[in-house]
C-alpha positions in Angstrom: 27.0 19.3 -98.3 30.5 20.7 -96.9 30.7 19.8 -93.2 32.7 22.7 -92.5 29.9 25.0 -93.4 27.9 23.7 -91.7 29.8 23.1 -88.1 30.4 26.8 -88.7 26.9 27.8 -88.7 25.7 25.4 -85.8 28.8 27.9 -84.0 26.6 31.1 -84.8 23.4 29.3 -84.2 24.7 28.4 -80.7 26.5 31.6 -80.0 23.8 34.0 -82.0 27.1 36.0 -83.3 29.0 35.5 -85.8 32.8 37.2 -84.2 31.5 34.7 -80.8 31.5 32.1 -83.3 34.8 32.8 -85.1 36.3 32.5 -81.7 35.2 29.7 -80.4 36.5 27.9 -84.0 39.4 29.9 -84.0 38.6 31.4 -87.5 39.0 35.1 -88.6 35.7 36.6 -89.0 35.9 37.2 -92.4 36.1 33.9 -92.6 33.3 32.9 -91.0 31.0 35.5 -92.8 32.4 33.9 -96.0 31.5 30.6 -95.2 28.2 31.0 -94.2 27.3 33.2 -97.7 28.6 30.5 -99.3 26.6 28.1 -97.8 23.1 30.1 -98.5 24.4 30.7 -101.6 24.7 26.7 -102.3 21.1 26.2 -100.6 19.7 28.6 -102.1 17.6 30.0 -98.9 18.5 32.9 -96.4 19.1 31.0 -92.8 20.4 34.0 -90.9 19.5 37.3 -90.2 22.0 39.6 -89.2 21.7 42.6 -86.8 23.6 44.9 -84.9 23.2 42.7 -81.9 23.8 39.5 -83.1 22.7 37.0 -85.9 18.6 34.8 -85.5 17.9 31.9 -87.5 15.4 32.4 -90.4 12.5 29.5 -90.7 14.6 28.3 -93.3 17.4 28.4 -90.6 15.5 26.5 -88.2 14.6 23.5 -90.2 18.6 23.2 -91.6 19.7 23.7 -87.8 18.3 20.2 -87.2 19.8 18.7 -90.1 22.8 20.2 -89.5 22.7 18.5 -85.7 22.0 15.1 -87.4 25.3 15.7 -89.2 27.6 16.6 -86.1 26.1 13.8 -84.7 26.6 11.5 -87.4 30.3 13.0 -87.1 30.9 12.4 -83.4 30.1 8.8 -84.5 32.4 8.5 -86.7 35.3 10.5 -84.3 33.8 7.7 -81.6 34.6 4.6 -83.8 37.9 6.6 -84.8 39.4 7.4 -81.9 39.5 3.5 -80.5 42.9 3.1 -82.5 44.2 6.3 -80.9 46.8 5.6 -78.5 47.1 9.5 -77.2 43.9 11.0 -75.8 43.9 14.8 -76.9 41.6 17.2 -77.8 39.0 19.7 -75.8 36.8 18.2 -72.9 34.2 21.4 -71.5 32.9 20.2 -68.2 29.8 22.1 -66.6 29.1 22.0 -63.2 27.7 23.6 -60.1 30.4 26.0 -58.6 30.8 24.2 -55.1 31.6 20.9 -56.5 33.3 22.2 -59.7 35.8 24.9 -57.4 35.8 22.7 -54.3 36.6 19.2 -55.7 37.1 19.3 -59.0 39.2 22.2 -59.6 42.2 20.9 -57.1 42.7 17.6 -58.1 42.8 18.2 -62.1 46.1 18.3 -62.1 46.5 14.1 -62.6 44.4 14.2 -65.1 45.9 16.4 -66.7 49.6 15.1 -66.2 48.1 11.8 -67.6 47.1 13.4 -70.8 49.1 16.4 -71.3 47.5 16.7 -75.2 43.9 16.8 -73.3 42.7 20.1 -72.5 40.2 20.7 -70.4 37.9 23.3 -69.3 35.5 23.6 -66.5 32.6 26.1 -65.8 31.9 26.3 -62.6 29.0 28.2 -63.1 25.3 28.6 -61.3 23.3 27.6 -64.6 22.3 24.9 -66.6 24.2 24.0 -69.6 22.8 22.5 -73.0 24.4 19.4 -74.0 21.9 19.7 -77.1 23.9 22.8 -78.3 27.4 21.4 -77.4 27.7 23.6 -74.5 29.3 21.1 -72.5 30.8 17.7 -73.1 30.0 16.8 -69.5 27.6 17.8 -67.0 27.4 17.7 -63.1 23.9 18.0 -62.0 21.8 18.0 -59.0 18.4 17.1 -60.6 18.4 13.8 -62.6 17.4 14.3 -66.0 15.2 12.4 -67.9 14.7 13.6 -71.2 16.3 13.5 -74.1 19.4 10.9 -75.5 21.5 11.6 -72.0 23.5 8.9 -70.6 22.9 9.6 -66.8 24.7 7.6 -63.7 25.0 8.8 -60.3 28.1 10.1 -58.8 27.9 10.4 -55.5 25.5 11.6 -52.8 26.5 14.6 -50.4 25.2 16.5 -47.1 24.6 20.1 -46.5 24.5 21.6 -43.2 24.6 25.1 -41.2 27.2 26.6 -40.3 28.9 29.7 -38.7 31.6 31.4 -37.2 32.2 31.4 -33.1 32.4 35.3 -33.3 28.9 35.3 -34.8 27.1 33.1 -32.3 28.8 35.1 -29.6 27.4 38.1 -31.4 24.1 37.1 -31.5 23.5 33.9 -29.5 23.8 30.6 -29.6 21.5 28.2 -31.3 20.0 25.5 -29.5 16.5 24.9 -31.8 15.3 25.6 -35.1 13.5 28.6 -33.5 16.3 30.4 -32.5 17.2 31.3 -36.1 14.8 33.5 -36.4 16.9 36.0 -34.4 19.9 35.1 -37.3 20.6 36.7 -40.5 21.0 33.9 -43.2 23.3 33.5 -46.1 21.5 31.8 -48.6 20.5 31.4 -52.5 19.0 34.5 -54.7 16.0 33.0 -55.0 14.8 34.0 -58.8 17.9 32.7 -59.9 17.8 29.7 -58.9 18.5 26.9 -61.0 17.0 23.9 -59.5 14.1 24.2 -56.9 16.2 21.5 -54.9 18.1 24.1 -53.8 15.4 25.7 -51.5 17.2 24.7 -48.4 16.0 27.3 -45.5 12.6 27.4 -47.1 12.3 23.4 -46.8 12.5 24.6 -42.9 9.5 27.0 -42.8 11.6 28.9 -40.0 10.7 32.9 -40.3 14.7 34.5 -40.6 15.5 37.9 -39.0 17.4 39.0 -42.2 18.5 37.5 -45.5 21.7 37.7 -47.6 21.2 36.3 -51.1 24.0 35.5 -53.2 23.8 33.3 -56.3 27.1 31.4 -55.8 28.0 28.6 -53.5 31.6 30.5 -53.5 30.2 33.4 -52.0 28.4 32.1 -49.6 30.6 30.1 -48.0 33.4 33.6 -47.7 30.4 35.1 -46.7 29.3 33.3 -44.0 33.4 32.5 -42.8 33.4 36.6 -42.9 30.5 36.5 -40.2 27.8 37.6 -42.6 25.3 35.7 -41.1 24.4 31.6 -40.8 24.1 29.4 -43.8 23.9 25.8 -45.3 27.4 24.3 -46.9 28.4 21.6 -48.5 29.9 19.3 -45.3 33.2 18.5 -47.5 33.4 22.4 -48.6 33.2 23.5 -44.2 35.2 20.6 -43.5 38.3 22.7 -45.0 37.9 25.7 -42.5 38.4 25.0 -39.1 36.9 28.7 -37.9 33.0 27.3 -39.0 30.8 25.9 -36.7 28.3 23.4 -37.2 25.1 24.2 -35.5 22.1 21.7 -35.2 23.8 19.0 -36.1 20.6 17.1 -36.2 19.6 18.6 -39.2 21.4 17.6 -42.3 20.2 18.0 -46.0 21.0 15.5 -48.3 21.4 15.5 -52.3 23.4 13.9 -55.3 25.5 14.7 -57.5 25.0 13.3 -61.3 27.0 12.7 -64.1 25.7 13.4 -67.7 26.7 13.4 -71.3 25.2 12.9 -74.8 24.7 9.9 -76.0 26.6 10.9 -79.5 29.1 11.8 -77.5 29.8 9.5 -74.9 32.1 7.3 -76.4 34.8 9.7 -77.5 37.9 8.5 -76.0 38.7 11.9 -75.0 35.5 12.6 -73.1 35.3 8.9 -71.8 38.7 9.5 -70.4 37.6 12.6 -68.5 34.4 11.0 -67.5 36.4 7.6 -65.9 38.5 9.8 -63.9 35.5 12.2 -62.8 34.0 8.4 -61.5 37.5 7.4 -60.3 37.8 10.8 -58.1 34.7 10.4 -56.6 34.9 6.7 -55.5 38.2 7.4 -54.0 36.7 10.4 -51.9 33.2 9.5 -51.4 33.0 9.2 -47.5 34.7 12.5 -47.8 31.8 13.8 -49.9 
């Protein structure tokens, strides 16, 4: 079996297109068509079909997709045992994480990292979804819910406190706030709430508190320019507000906390490139947690 054929058609399985797959291996796509004919062609079977809008797996597609993720995995292994007598640490590290924590803290301070490793590169998605480490999505993930299935090596970062928060020209606007009551006179910036991705994100809902008005955005980012634009009152991460002097915490007394985890594959984990990444994700956080 020629690993190459088959790394390339794990790319279109994961990508479902052929050209998204030629990219993301850096291949032409007439290369990557040719490869994967060749590779039905030595099987035998037909494992893709190929539309217009993309490529499915067949049945027979579906059963060699898992043999064909027992083989990068067997690889990985071998890169893992490998990559101990490596002095430089280089290659691609994909982190994916939620867009407060991946803009706000990780973002600004990759810059050692990087200057420690200038062959690494590294990429971050700061994005408000859940990424597969099962399809290779991500090398690391930051996430707010433990998991607990599947071969994950999980540890906890660090935890971190949410609060609300608004501008002085807004509570001028529209009153000050004294109880939880008097939000209901408030518009609040919060979460679209079908696309959430992790109920433990249900912050003004945890406080059964009836809001005049609602503004729904589905980043953290937005949010926060949002509520420093005098949009309306809404919960931020303490370390994000603690960066722009015109918000003003309100009800101090109320104060949600959650945690951040780290997580990667466990055929993964011991890649000196992602190890490398993942140390300095730990070392960042220590250094800063009171901050956090």
């Amino acid at each position: 079996m020629d690993w190459d054929q088959a790394r390339i058609f794990l790319a279109i399985a994961r990508t479902g297109q052929m050209l998204a797959a030629a990219r993301a291996l850096h291949l032409d796509h007439a290369t990557v068509s040719r490869r994967i004919n060749a590779l039905e062609a030595d099987l035998r079977v037909k494992l893709l079909e190929r539309r217009t809008t993309g490529c499915t797996l067949t049945p027979a597609g579906e059963a060699f997709h898992l043999a064909a993720e027992r083989m990068e995995s067997e690889m990985l292994g071998v890169q893992a045992q490998l990559s101990g007598m490596d002095v430089a640490i280089s290659g691609t590290v994909r982190i994916g994480a939620p867009d407060g924590f991946g803009t706000s803290f990780l973002a600004p301070r990759i810059g050692g990292l990087m200057d420690r490793h200038p062959g690494l590169l590294v990429q971050l998605a700061p994005l408000p979804r859940v990424f597969s480490l099962a399809k290779r999505e991500a090398d690391l993930l930051v996430t707010i819910d433990r998991p607990t299935e599947g071969r994950l090596s999980v540890s906890k970062l660090t935890d971190y406190a949410l609060s609300l928060y608004a501008t002085s020209a807004w509570l001028e606007r529209n009153g000050q706030i004294h109880t939880l009551s008097d939000l209901s006179r408030h518009r609040v910036v919060t979460y679209v709430s079908d696309l959430l991705f992790s109920p433990a994100l249900h912050y003004f809902d945890d406080l059964r508190v009836p809001f005049g008005s609602r503004f729904e955005c589905a980043s953290v980012v937005g949010q926060l320019e949002a509520v420093r634009a005098g949009v309306g009152i809404g919960f931020l991460h303490d370390y994000v507000a603690a960066n722009h002097t015109e918000l003003v915490r309100i009800l101090p007394d109320i104060q949600v906390m959650r945690a951040y985890w780290l997580v990667s594959h466990d055929d993964n984990k011991s890649l000196a490139r992602i190890r490398a990444v993942r140390d300095w994700m730990v070392e960042s956080v220590r250094g800063e947690r009171g901050f956090l």
